[in-house]
N, C-alpha and C positions, 0 to 999 in steps of 0.2 A: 750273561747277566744284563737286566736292564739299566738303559741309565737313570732310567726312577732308584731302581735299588740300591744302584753304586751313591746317589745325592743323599736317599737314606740315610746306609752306610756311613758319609762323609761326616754327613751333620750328628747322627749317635757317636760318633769316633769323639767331634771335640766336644760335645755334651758328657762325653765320659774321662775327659782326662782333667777336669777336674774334682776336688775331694768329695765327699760323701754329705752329700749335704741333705741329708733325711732330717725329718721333722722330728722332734724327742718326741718319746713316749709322753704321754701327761699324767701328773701325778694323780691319782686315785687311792683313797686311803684303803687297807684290805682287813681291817681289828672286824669286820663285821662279816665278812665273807668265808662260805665255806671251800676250804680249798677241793675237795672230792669234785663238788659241784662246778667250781671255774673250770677243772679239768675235763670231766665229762661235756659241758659245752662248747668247751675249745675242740675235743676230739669229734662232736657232732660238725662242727661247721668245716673241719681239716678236709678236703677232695683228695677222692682216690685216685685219680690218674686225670694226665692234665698236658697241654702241649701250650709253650709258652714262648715269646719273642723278647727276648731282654737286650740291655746293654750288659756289657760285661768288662769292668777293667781290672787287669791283674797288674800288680804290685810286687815285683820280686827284688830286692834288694836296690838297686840303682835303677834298676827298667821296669819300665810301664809299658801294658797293653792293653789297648781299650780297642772293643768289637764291636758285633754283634752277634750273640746268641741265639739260637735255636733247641730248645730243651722240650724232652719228653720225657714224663716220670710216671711210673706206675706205681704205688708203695705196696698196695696188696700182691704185686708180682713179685717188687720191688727189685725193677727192672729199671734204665735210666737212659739213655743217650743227649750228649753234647756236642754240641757243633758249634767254633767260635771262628768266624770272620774279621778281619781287618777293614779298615775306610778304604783299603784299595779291592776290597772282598776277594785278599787271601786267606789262606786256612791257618789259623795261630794252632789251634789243638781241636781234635777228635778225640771224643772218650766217651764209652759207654761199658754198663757191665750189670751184675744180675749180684742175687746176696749171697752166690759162691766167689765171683772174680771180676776185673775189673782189667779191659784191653784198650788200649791206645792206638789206636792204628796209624795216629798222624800224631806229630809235634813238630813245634819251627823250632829249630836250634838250639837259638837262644834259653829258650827251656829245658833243653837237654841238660844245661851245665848246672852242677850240685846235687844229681842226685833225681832219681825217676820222680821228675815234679807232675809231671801227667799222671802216672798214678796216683798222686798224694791229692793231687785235684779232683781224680774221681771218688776217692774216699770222701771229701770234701763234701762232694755232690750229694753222697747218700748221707753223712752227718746232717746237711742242710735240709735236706726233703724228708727222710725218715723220721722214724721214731720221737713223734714232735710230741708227745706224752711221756709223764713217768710212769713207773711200773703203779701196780694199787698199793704195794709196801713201801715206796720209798718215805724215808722220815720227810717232814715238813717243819718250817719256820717259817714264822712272819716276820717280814720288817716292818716299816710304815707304811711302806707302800710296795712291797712285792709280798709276794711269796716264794719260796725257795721249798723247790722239792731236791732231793737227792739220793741217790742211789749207789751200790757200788757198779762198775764196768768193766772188764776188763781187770787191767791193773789197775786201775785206779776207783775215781770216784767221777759219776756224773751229776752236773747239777743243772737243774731247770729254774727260769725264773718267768713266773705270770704276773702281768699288773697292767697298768694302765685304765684306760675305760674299755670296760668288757674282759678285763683279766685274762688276755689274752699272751703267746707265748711270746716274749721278746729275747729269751738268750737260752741261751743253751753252751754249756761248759764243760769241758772233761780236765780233770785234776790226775797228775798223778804228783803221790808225795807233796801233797798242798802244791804244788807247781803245775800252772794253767798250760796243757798241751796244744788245745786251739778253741775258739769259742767263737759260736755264730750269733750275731744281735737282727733281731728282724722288726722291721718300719714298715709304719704306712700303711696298714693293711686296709685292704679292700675288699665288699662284698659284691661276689660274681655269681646270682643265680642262688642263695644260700651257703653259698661257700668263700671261705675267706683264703685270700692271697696276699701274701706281705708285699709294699710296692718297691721296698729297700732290704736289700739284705747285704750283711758284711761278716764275709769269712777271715778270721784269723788265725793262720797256722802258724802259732810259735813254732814248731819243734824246725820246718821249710824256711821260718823268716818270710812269707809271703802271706798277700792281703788278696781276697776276693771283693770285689765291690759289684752286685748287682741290682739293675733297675726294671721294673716289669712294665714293658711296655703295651703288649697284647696276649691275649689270653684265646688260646684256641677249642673249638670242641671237637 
């Protein structure tokens, strides 16, 4: 490894081990908007497969770890691979997998304990990239300023929420028995070529007790 990429490295490490400091959403009121329509333009602008350079800091109960990322997603394959580096550009976790299975070939340790949290991160991965639309049947509600789609999942219930300017997707929720499982909020998005990429995103897995915090730094073709 170069020592460019190790100073990289160094400087994304403590850029990330501070908290999440994404820009809120801005309020946009939605009494006038059709929700069919926010959805199908947010689905027009979502990119089908994509290679990305992030920060990445995970949050597991007392320990923190902040990297950097290398991610590749395909959603029409829906296909995925993760690679997360340390400041000293060790390997925290390896994880990649398809929409049968999901293999971890690498984990540091410290992740081992409580429970295959590498796996629970790759689920994570396809909640966050996949399925960034509701079905055409799910019921809708308006608040003042989102809209809420939902659907059933699973066992439970999924909920989407679109607003902001350009009614774009900021969360995404899976309930079961009224009780939040894990819920992704996505910031910041940016347009690359016609296609939009959120600059922040933040995984939260009640069921693990663990926080995802991601920051996009480069976007590859």
């Amino acid at each position: 490894m170069t020592a460019r990429l190790i100073l990289l490295l160094c400087v994304l490490f403590l850029a990330g081990c501070a908290s999440a400091p994404f820009e809120k959403t801005l309020d946009a009121r939605v009494i006038n908007i059709d929700p069919t329509a926010a959805v199908n333009e947010f689905r027009e602008s979502a990119p089908d497969n994509f290679r990305m350079l992030q920060t990445i800091t995970f949050h597991y109960g007392p320990m923190a770890f902040s990297g950097l990322g290398f991610a590749e997603v395909d959603t029409r394959e829906r296909t995925f691979s993760v690679v997360c580096m340390n400041h000293m550009g060790v390997k925290i976790f390896e994880v990649y997998g398809n929409k049968e299975e999901i293999n971890a070939p690498f984990v540091m340790d410290e992740l081992k304990r409580g429970g295959n949290v590498a796996l629970a991160v790759g689920e994570d991965i396809k909640r966050i990239y996949y399925d960034l639309v509701p079905a055409v049947d799910a019921t809708v509600e308006k608040e003042k300023y989102r809209i809420l789609f939902r659907q059933p999942s699973g066992k439970g219930i999924m909920e989407y929420a679109f607003a902001g300017i350009g009614y774009r997707l900021v969360e995404k929720t899976y309930y079961e028995d009224n009780i939040a499982v894990w819920r992704v909020s996505y910031y910041e998005y940016m347009d690359d070529n016609g296609k939009l990429y959120p600059g922040g995103i933040v995984m939260d897995n009640f069921r693990f007790s663990y926080r995802l915090i991601i920051r996009l730094k480069e976007i590859y073709k």
